[in-house]
C-alpha positions, 0 to 999 in steps of 0.5 A: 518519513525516512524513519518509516523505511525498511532500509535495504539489507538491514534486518527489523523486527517488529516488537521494536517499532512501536504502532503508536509512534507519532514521529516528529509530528507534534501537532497532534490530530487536529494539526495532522488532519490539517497537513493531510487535506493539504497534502491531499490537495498536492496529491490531486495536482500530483496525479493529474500531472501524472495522468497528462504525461502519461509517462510514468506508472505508479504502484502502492502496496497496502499489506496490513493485518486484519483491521489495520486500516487499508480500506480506510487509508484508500477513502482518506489519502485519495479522496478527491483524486481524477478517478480515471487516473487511479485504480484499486485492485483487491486480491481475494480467494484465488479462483481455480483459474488462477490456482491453475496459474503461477502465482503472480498471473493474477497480479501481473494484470492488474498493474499500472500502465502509463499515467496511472496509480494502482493500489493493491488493497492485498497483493502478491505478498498473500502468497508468502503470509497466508499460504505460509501461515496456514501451511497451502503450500510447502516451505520449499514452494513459498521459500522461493517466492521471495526472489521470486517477487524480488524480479517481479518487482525488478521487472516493473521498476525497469519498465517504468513503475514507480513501486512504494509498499507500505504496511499498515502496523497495528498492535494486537490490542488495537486489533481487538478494540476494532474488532469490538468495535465491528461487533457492536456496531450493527452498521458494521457487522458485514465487516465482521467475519468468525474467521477473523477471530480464527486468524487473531489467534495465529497473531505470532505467526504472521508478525513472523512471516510479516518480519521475513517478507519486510527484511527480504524483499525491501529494495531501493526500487521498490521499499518498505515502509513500516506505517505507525496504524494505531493512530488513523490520522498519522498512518493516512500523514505518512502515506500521503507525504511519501506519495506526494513527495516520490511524485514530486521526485519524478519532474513530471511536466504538463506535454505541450500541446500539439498545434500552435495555441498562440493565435487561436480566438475563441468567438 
């Protein structure tokens, strides 16, 4: 999975990671989905320890472009997770309240606190993708909110969140194949929006904002990953075994219990 990571101070460009790439997984899909329901099995014993200590905090970050797949990542990598240890928070229009605010208010709140894993479906980074893209601000305004981010980012690290940031690459082919697939899908037409047609067109713009947020703001406490999304299977593969194996990293253990167990009988 290491190949996935944005290493810190080492610059990427997108047109040199290929979507379609499968890794050193040669199994497959049949194989893939085998290894994902038992790492998804880990991941539920993983997040069940995680929520009985209640000691550490977990941050996931899902960025993608549109039908890249974060919705579906959520349904497959944390099907049957205790939903009392696991929240989502998806980031839309700001309201006024939080125009009113700075930029990160909004997100601060919805944070993980002890024994909890948060998934941001969208996240903070909107403010230097979309507002950048489409010009909300000025350039001296979203050219701050790396750095900016960067401390965000910092402060939860030092105060006990584990932070892990994927995004979801797809190509702009498989883009259009999944938006055709919405449109001749009846079930599926909620899903589709006339704007997503307008966005397309800026594809190049946001692979530029997308390549500038990876390269300034992936860091040892808080990574990148570059997720392959072409393939469903190896996406929702890469993101489970670097949740399971960055909880497995934390030497979680079970606390014990507060009165003596040793002689109790149950009649």
């Amino acid at each position: 999975m290491k190949k996935h990571l944005v290493e810190p101070g080492k610059k990427i460009k997108l047109s040199e990671r290929d979507p379609q790439d499968i890794g050193d997984f040669k199994g497959g899909k049949e194989e893939g989905l085998k290894a994902i329901s038992k790492l998804n099995e880990k991941l539920q014993e993983l997040q069940e320890l995680l929520y009985a200590e209640g000691r550490h905090k977990v941050l996931v970050v899902l960025q993608a472009m549109d039908t890249g797949g974060k919705d579906g990542a959520i349904r497959r990598v944390f099907d049957g997770v205790n939903p009392q240890g696991v929240k989502v928070a998806s980031f839309k229009v700001p309201t006024g309240e939080e125009l009113a605010h700075d930029f990160l208010w909004r997100i601060h709140k919805q944070t993980p606190a002890s024994g909890e894993i948060v998934i941001f479906n969208r996240s903070h980074y909107e403010d230097v993708l979309v507002v950048r893209v489409h010009g909300y601000v000025d350039k001296n305004v979203w050219s701050k909110r790396y750095e900016q981010i960067n401390a965000f980012e910092r402060i939860l690290a030092e105060n006990g969140t584990t932070i892990l940031k994927f995004f979801l690459h797809i190509s702009k082919d498989e883009q259009k194949e999944r938006l055709q697939a919405r449109l001749d899908d009846p079930t599926k037409h909620w899903k589709f929006s006339l704007g997503d047609l307008d966005e397309r067109k800026l594809w190049g713009d946001y692979q530029a904002a997308y390549e500038d947020v990876l390269n300034k703001t992936s860091s040892t406490h808080a990574p990148w990953y570059i997720v392959p999304a072409n393939r469903k299977w190896y996406r929702d593969l890469v993101i489970s075994k670097i949740l399971v194996e960055t909880l497995e990293n934390l030497n979680m253990k079970y606390p014990e219990p507060k009165d003596d167990l040793s002689g109790i009988v149950i009649e």
